[in-house]
C-alpha positions in Angstrom: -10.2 -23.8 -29.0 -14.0 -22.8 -29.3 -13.1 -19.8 -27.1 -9.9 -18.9 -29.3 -12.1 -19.2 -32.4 -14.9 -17.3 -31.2 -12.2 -14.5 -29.8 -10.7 -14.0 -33.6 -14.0 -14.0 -35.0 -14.7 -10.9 -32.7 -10.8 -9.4 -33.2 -12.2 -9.7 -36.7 -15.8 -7.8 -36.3 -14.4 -5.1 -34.2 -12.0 -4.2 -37.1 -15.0 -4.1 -39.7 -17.0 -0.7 -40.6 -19.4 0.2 -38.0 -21.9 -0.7 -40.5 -20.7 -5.1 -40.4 -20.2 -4.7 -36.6 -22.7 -5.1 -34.4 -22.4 -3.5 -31.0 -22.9 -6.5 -28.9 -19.9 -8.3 -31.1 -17.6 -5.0 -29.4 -19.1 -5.3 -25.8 -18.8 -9.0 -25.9 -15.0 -9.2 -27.1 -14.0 -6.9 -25.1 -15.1 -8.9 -21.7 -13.8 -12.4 -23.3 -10.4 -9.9 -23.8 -10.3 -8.8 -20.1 -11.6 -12.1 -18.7 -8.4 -13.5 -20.4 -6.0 -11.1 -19.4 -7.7 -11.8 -16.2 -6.9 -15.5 -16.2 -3.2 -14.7 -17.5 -2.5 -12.8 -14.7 -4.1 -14.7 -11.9 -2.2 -18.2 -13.5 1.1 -15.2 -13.6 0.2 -14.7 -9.7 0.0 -18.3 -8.6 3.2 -19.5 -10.3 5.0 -16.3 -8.8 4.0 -17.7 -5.2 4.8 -21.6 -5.7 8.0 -20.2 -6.8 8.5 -18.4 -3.9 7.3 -21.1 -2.0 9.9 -23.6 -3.4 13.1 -20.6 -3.1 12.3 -20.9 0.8 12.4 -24.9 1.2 16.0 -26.4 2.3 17.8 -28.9 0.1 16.5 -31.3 2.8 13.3 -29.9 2.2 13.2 -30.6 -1.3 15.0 -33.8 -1.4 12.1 -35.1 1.2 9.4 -34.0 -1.0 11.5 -35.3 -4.0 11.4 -38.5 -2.0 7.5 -38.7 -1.0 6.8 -37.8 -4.8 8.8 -40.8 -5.8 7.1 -43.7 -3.3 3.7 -42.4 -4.1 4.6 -43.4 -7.5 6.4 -46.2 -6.6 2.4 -47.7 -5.9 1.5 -46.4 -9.1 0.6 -43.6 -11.6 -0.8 -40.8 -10.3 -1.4 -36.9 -11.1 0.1 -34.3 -9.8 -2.5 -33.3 -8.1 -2.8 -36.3 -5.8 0.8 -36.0 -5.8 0.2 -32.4 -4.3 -2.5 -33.8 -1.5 0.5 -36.8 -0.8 2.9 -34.0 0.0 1.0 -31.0 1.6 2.3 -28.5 -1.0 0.0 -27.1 -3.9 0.0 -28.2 -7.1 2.1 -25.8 -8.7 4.7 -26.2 -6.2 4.7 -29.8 -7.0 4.8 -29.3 -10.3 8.1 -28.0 -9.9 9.7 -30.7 -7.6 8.4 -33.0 -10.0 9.7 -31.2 -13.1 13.2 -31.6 -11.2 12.6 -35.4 -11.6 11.1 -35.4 -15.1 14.5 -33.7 -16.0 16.8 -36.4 -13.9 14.7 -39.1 -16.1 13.2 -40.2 -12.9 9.6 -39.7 -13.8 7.7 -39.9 -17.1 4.5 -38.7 -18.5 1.7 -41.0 -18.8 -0.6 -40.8 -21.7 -3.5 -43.5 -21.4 -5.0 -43.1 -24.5 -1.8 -42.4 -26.3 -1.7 -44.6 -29.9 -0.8 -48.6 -29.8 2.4 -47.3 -32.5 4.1 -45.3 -29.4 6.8 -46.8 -26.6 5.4 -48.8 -24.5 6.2 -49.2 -20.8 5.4 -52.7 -18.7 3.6 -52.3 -15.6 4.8 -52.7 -12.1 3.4 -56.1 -12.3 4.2 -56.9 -15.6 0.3 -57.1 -16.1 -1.0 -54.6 -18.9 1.3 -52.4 -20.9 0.6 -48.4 -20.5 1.6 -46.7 -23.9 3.5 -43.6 -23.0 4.7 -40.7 -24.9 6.7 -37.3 -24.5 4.1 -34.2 -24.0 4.7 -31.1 -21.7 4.5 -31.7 -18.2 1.1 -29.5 -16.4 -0.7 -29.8 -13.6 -2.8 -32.0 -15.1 -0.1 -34.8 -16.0 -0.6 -38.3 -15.3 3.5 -39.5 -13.7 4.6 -42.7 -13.2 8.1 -43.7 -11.9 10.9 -44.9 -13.8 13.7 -47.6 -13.3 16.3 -44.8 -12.8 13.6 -43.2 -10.2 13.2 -46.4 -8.8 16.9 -46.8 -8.3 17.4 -43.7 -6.6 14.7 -43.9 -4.2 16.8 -46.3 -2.6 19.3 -43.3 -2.2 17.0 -41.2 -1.3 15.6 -43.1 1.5 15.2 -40.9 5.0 18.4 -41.2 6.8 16.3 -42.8 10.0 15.9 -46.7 10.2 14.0 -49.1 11.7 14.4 -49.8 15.4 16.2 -53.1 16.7 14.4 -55.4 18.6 16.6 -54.8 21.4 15.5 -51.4 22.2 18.1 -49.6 20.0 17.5 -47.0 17.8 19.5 -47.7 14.5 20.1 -44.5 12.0 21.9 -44.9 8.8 23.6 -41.8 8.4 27.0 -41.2 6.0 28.9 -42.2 8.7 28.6 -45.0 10.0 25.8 -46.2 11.9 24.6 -44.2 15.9 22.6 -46.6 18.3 20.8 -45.2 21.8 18.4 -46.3 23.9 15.0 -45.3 22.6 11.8 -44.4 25.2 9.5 -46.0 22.5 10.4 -49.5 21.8 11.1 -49.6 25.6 7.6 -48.5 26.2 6.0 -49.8 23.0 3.2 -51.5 25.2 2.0 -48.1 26.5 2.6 -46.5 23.3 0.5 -48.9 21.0 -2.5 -49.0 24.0 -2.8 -45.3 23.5 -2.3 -44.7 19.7 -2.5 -46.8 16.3 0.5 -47.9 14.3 0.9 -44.9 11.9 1.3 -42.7 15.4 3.4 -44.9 17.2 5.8 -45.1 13.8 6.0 -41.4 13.8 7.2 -41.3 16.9 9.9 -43.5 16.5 11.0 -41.8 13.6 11.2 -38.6 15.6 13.3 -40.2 18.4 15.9 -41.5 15.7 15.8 -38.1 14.2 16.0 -36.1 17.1 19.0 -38.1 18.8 20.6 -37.9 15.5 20.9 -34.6 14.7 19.6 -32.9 17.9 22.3 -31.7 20.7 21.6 -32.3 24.5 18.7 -29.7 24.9 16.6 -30.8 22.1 16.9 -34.8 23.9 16.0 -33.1 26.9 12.7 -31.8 25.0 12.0 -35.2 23.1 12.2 -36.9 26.3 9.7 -34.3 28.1 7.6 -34.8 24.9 7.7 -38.6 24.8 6.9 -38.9 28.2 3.7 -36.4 27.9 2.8 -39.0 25.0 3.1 -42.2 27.1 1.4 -40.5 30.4 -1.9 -41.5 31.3 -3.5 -38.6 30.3 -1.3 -36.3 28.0 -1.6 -32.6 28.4 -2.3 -31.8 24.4 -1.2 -28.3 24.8 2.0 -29.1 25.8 2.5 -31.7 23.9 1.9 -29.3 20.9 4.3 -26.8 22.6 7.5 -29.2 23.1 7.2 -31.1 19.3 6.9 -27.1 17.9 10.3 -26.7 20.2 11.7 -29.6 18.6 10.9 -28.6 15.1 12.8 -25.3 16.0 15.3 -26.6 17.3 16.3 -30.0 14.4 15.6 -28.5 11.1 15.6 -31.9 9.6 12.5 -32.6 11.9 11.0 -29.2 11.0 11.2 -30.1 7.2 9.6 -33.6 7.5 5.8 -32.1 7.1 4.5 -35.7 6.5 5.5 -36.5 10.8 3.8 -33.0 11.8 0.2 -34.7 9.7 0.7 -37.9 11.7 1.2 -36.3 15.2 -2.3 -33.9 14.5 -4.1 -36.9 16.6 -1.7 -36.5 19.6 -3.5 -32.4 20.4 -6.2 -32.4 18.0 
């Protein structure tokens, strides 16, 4: 606001006889003037490439992303910029994922110091009350996530399950239900000796996915890779080398960035 005044004021001067406007009011307006057509067109330039970056994501893609978005908030409010570092996208991007819940009513706008007269909304734990109004959504919005978000995260759940104790890989699709034999549970000792529980998940989650909506080459190449992982000592580069296969060859794999962070211990 101080900025917008101070810019007026010198819109004003520069419009006044030589004689009321001193030269430094002229030099100085005109750099506030380019600094903000500056600004305008760098924020113009950033929003042209999160765009671009959205156009290029899959509907699976986005519907992951969508999902992540949703269980970070699930643990509470957060902005969209931790939303952004929960994701791996930039904060414009997210912005716009998130704006695509804001409009299906799954997330709101959080205002903490909004006034005690507004809506209120309960807590997750029924503990303190957060009052929450209606302003536009930024980069710098505060979301929480709603009962209709919290229904459809259900929905929205990753199509992979949770591995039987028997050694089968269970994965929920539309279908029905596809069971296999999976190399991790059946070598779960060696896995867990080698890697802690956030790797070890990931690479269950990649079996399921892989046998799921891979054909008979890409099994061949999870095998190869699971096998590297579980040797006693794993060649990292080709380790990296058969999971980048696999990403190119199961697109729902290659859009599932949050497995690709998890794995960066496996050849890093």
């Amino acid at each position: 606001m101080k900025v917008l005044a101070l810019t007026g004021y010198l819109a004003e001067s520069a419009t006044a006889t030589d004689q009321d406007a001193p030269p430094w009011l002229l030099i100085v307006g005109g750099a506030i003037a380019a600094l903000m057509y500056w600004s305008h067109q760098r924020d113009k330039e950033k929003n042209a490439v999160a765009q671009a970056r959205f156009d290029a994501m899959s509907d699976d893609e986005i519907h992951d992303k969508e999902r992540q978005i949703l269980s970070s908030l699930k643990r509470g409010p957060c902005y969209v910029n931790e939303l952004a570092s929960a994701i791996d996208e930039s904060s414009r991007t997210t912005l716009i994922i998130a704006r695509l819940l804001y409009e299906a009513d799954e997330v709101d706008v959080v205002v903490e110091n909004a006034p005690e007269s507004g809506p209120l909304a309960e807590g997750d734990h029924g503990a303190a009350q957060i009052p929450i109004v209606s302003p536009s959504l930024s980069t710098a919005s505060r979301l929480r996530i709603t009962p209709q978000g919290r229904m459809h995260l259900r929905e929205r759940a990753p199509e992979v399950r949770v591995m039987s104790p028997n050694g089968d890989v269970n994965i929920a699709t539309h279908g029905g239900t596809v069971n296999s034999k999976s190399i991790v549970v059946n070598s779960q000792n060696k896995f867990n000796e080698k890697y802690d529980a956030e790797t070890v998940e990931a690479l269950a989650r990649i079996e399921a996915i892989v046998r799921s909506k891979g054909g008979p080459d890409d099994v061949k190449v999870l095998e190869g890779f699971l096998n590297e992982a579980k040797s006693e000592n794993p060649n990292q580069p080709v380790l990296k080398s058969l999971f980048g296969a696999l990403q190119q060859g199961v697109p729902t794999l290659a859009s599932a960035a949050d497995l690709a962070i998890k794995l960066q211990t496996l050849w890093s």
